[in-house]
N, C-alpha and C positions, 0 to 999 in steps of 0.2 A: 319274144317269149320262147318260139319252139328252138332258136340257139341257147338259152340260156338253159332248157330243160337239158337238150344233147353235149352240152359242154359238160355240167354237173351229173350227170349220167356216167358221162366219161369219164370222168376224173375220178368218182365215187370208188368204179370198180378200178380204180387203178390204185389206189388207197386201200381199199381192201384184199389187195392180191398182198398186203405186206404184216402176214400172220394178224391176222385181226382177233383180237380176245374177243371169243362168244358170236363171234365174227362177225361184229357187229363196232368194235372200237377196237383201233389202229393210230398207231404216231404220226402215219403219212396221211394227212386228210385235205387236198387241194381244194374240195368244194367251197371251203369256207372263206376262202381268200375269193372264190368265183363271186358266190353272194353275197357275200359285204360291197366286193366292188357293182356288181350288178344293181341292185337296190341304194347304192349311195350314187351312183349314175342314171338310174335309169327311172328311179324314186319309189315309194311304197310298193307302187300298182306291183312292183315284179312280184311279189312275194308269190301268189300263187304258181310258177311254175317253179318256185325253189322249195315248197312246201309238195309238188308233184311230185317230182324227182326226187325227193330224197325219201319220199313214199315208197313209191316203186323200187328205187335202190336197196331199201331195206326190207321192202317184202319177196324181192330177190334169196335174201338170205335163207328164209323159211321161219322165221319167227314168226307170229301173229300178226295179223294184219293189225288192229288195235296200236298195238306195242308198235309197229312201226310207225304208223300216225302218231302215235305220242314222241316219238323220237326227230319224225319229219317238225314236228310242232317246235321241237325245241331247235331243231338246225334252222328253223325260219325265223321265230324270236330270237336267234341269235346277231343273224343277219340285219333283223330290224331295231335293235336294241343299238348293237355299234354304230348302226347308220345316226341313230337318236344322240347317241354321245360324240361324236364326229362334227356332227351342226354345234352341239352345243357346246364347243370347244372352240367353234368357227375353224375350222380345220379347213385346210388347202389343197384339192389334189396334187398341186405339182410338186408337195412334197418340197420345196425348197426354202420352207423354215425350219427351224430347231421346233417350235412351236408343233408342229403340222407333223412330226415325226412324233414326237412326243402322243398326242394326242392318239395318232393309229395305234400307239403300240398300248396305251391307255385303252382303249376300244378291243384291240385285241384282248387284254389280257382279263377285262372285265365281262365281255358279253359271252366272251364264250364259255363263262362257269354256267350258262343257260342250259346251251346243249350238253353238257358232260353232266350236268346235272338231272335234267329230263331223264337222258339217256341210261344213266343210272339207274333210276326210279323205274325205268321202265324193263330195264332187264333183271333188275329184283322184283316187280311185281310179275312179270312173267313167269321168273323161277326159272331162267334161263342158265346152266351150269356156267362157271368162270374159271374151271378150274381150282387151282389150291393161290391163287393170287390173290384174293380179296377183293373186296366194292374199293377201297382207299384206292389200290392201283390200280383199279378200272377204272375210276372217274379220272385218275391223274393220267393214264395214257389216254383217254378221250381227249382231256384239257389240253396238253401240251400236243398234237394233233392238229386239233383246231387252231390254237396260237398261231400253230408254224405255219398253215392253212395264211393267215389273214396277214402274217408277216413277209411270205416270202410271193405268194399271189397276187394278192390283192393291190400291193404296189405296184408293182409289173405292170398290171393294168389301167391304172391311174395314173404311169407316167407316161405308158405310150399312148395311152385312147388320144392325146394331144396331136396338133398336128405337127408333124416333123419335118424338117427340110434337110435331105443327107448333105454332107460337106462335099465338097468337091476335090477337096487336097487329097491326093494319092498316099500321101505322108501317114494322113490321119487314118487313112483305109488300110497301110499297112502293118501301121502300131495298133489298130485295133484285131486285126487280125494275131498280132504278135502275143497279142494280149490273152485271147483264146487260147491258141496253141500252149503257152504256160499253163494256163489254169489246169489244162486238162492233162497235162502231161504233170504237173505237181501235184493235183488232185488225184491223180491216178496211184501217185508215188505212195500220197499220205491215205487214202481212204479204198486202193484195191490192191497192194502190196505188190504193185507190177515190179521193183527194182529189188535189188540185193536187200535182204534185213539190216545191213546196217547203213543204208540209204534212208532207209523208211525211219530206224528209228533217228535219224539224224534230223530229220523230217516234220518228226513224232516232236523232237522238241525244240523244236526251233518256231513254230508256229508261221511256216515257210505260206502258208495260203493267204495269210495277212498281209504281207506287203505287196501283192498283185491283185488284192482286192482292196486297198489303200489306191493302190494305180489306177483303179478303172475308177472311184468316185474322183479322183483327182483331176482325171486326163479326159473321164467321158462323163463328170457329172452322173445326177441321180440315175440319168437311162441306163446311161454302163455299169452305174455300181448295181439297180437291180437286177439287169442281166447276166452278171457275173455270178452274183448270190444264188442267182437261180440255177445256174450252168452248175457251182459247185454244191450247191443242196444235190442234184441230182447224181452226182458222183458218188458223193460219202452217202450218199439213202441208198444206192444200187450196191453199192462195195461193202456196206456195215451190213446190209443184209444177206448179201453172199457169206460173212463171216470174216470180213479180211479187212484190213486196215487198222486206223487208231483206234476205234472204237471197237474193234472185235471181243478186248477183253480176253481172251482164251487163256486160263492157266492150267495148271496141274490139278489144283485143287477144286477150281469152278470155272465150270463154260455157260456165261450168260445165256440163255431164250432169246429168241430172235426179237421179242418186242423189247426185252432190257438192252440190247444193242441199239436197239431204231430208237427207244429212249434217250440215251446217252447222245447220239450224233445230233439228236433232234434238238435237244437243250443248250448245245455247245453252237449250233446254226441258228436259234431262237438269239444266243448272245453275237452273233457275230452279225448277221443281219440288223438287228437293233443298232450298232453299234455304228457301221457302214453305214447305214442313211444317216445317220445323226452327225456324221463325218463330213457326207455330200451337203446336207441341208446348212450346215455351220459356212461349209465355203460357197456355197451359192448364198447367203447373209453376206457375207465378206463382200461377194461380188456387187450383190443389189447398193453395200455402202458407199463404196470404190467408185460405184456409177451415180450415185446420188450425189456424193460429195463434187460430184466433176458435173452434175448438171445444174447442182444449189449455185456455183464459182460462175457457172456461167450466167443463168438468168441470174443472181445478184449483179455481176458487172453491168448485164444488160440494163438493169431495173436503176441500179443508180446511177449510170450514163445517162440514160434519156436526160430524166428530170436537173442534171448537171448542165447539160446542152441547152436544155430550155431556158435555165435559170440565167446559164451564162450570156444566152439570146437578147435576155428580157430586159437584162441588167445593162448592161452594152447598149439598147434601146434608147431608155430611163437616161442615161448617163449622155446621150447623144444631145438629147433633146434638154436635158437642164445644163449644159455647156454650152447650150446656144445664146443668142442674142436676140432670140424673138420670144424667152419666156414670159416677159411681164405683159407683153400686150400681145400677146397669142395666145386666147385660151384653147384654142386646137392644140396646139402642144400642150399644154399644158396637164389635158385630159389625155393624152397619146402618154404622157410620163405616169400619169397618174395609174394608167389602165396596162401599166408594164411592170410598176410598180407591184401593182396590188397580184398582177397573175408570179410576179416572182416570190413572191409572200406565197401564195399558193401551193407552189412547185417549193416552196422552202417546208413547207406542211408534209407534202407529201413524202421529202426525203427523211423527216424528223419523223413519219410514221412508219417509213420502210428500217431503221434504226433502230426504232424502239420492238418492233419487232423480233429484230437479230437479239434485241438488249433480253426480248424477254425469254426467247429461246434459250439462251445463255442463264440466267436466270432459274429456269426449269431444269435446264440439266443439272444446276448446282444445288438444286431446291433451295433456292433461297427469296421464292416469289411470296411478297407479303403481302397481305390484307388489311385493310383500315376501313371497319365496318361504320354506317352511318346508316340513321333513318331515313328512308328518302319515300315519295310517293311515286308508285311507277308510273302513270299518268305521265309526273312532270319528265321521267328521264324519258320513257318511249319518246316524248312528244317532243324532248331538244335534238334528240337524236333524227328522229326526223325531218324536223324542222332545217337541219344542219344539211341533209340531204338531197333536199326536195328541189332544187335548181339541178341537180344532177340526175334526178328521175324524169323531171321536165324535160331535160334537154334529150334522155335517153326512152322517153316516151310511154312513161311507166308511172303513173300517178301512184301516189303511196295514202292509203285509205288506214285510217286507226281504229280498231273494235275494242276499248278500254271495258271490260266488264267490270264497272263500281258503281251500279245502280243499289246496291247496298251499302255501300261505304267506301272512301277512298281504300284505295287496294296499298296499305305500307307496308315495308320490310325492309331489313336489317342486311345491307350489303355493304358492300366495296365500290361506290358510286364509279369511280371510275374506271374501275376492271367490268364491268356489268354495261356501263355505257360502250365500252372497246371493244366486247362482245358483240351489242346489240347492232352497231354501227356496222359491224365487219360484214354479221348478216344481213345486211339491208343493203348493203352496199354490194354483196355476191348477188343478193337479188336484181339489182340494177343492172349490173353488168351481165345476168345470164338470164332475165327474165323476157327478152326477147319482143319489149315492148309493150308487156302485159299490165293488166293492173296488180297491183303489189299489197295485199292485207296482212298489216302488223297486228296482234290481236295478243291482248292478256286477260288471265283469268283465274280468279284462286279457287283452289282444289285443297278441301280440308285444309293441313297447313303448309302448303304449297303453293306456290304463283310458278305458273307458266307462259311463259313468252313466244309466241308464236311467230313467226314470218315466212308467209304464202308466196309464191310466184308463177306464172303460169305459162314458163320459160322452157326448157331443151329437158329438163328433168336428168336425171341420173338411174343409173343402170345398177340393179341390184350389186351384182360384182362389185361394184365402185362404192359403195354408200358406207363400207368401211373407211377403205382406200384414203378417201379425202379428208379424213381426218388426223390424220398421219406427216409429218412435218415435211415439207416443200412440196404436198402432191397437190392437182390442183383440177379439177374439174376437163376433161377433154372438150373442146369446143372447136366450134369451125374456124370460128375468129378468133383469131389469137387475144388474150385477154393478160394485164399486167397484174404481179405480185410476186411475191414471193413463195407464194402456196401456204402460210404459217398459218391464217387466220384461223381457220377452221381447229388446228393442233392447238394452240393459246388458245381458243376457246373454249373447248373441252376439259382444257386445263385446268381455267379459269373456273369452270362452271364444277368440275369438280375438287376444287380447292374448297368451293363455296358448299361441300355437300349434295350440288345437283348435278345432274347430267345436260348434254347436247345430244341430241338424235336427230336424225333425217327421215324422212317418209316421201319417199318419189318414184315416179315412175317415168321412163323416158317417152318425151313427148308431152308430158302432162304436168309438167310443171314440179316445185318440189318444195315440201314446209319443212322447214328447219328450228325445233324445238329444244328453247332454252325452259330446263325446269329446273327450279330451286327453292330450297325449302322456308318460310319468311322469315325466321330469325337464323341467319345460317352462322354456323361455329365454321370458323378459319380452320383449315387444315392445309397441309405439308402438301402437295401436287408432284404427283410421280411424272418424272419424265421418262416414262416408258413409251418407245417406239417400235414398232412392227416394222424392221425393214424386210 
């Protein structure tokens, strides 16, 4: 708390060394990028030392004390608002989705009409002079301020708070260094007129800072490309406000104010920072696919190898023993054929499940997964489904217990009997294999006009982090013992359940086990099933 007070302290007055209207709102405002990142890391509790500090910061100025508190109020609602829109975006610190980019700059662009608005309100009820600029351009230089605050900060933050491990190639230590040395020697060209004027303006229109800021999200990923953004925000914000560079504007006729300078640079770094993580984020997607695709090739080969091996084991067996000469009067063999037979029929199941899987993935991508709704009573399907299971619980030490709530009446509704049983089975069947032994309660229950399907297990549980994650097509629950599939289940079933109008959700905690809820509404209408994935 007392770094978070001295950080935003600092950075405050350093933001207001850059002509501040009323001096009080400035384009350069780092705090806000401090406290979005502070409180979306560090959670709610921060808020009272970014509500301190930005008290103190502004009773500094000499305004009212009041008017400052009103002002602190709305930098901390600002901070707590983005944090609010962030979660509910499900947004990712490390910043390496399209998504997760999107979202900050959504957060950005939305919370902070909080503070420019407070802040407003609170230097017209004060009666605090603006000069001959107006309330429009004071809330808009407040706004775009804060923006650049939460755009070029707060990522910063969020991508290094991770732990790092530096490269060891001298290569790469020297091209990032190369890398620096440009920036700031182009930056200096384009934003403090160090070189000949018709350098600069060759400079001026070629938009020369773009492709070494293309080079660092390319070569160093999100770290490099924010540290790069950050290196040249502080060039062209030092050089635009000396008066020099592209954004000086200077003509015959009119010489911008130092804040319509810091305006300008601030708007055109508002689109280039945007622009650069959405760049880094797009190719770290690329990567996570590149690397998906090459671990799906693997565990598939792995997954329908086994059960080939086994087949071909069992089959081979079978064939041994009924090309003998001892079958009619040896029922020992006979039972030995029989018992190779039936486990190759088995393994013949399981490769016709692992296919039909791929089938239905293919399927979702094409949207062309269909439904064929039927009456059915859930009783009967819960109860085949596990019935189907229950030698596999047995052997894996996990009895499976049924809680049917239809003490008022059988519990029916209008599904897709067997996309709803392919469901039901897949989670009964994670339950087995990650339940650790435990006892296993499948339980349904209607809610107004809803049935929900519940299955308990009191197995390794899952990690917040992760309880999206597994839903998402070939990820698969981390375990000690390595555990067989393809990871699809759980993505087809989601699918499935919102094909049908309901959802899948999970509720777990690790160590304590994890209920996995199918809810669907009892007469469900068929719909189209997006194959959207979160890589």
């Amino acid at each position: 708390m007392l770094a978070l007070f001295i950080v935003y302290v600092a950075t405050a007055r350093l933001g207001l060394s850059f002509d501040a209207l009323a001096g009080v709102a400035t384009t350069v405002w780092p705090p806000t990028g401090v406290a979005i990142a502070a409180i979306c890391l560090g959670g709610r509790s921060r808020w009272p030392a970014v509500f301190l500090a930005a008290f103190v910061v502004n009773a500094t100025t000499g305004i009212p004390h009041w008017t400052s508190a009103l002002i602190a109020a709305g930098n901390t609602a600002e901070a707590l608002l983005a944090r609010e829109i962030l979660v509910r975006l499900r947004w990712r610190r490390d910043m390496e989705r399209v998504h997760d980019v999107f979202a900050l700059s959504a957060a950005a662009l939305a919370a902070t009409t909080v503070s420019a608005s407070l802040g407003t309100l609170a230097v017209w009820l004060a009666h605090i002079p603006i000069d001959n600029d107006g309330y429009g351009l004071f809330w808009m230089v407040w706004w775009v301020g804060d923006v650049l605050g939460a755009l070029l900060i707060a990522p910063v933050i969020f991508v290094w708070i991770r732990p790092w491990r530096p490269g060891r190639e001298p290569g790469r230590w020297l091209e990032g260094a190369l890398l620096a040395f440009l920036l700031v020697v182009v930056g200096l060209a384009v934003f403090h007129d160090l070189f000949p004027q018709q350098v600069v303006r060759l400079a001026r229109g070629s938009y020369s800072i773009w492709p070494l800021l293309i080079w660092a999200v390319v070569r160093f990923r999100q770290r490099g490309g924010v540290l790069a953004l950050l290196l040249v925000s502080l060039i062209a914000i030092s050089g635009t406000a000396a008066g020099h560079g592209l954004f000086a504007g200077t003509t015959a006729v009119h010489a911008p104010s130092p804040h319509e300078r810091l305006f300008r640079v601030q708007c055109f770094m508002a689109v280039t920072a945007v622009s650069m993580m959405f760049v880094a984020a797009a190719l770290a997607e690329r990567r996570q696919a590149i690397l998906a695709r090459d671990e799906f090739i693997s565990i598939a080969s792995h997954e329908l190898k086994t059960p080939l091996t086994a087949l071909r084991l069992r089959l081979a067996t079978a064939l041994k023993v009924l090309g003998g000469e001892r079958l009619p009067a040896d029922p020992a063999a006979v039972d030995k054929a029989t018992r190779a037979v039936t486990a190759a029929s088995a393994t013949t199941d399981r490769l016709g499940r692992l296919i039909e899987d791929l089938l239905d993935v293919s399927r979702l991508t094409a949207r062309r997964l269909e439904l064929s709704s039927e009456e059915i009573p859930v009783r009967d399907l819960v109860g085949e489904v596990a019935a189907r299971l229950r030698e596999q619980a047995t052997e894996a030490g996990s009895p499976v217990v049924l809680e049917i709530d239809d003490a008022a009446g059988p519990l029916m509704a209008t599904w897709d009997r067997g996309r709803i049983e392919q469901v039901v089975t897949n989670l009964l069947s994670n339950a087995i294999k990650y339940g650790s032994g435990r006892e296993i309660a499948v339980t349904a229950r209607a809610e107004g006009n809803r049935i929900s399907i519940a299955v308990r297990d009191g197995g390794i549980g899952i990690a917040k982090a992760d309880q999206e994650r597994i839903f998402q097509a070939f990820e698969r629950v981390e375990s000690v013992h390595r555990v067989g599939g393809l990871g699809l289940g759980l993505y087809i079933g989601r699918q499935i359940a919102g094909a049908h109008g309901g959802t899948l959700r999970v509720v777990s905690e690790p160590g304590r086990g994890s209920t996995f809820v199918l809810d669907l509404p009892r007469a469900a209408v068929p719909r189209v099933p997006g194959a959207e994935r979160d890589t």
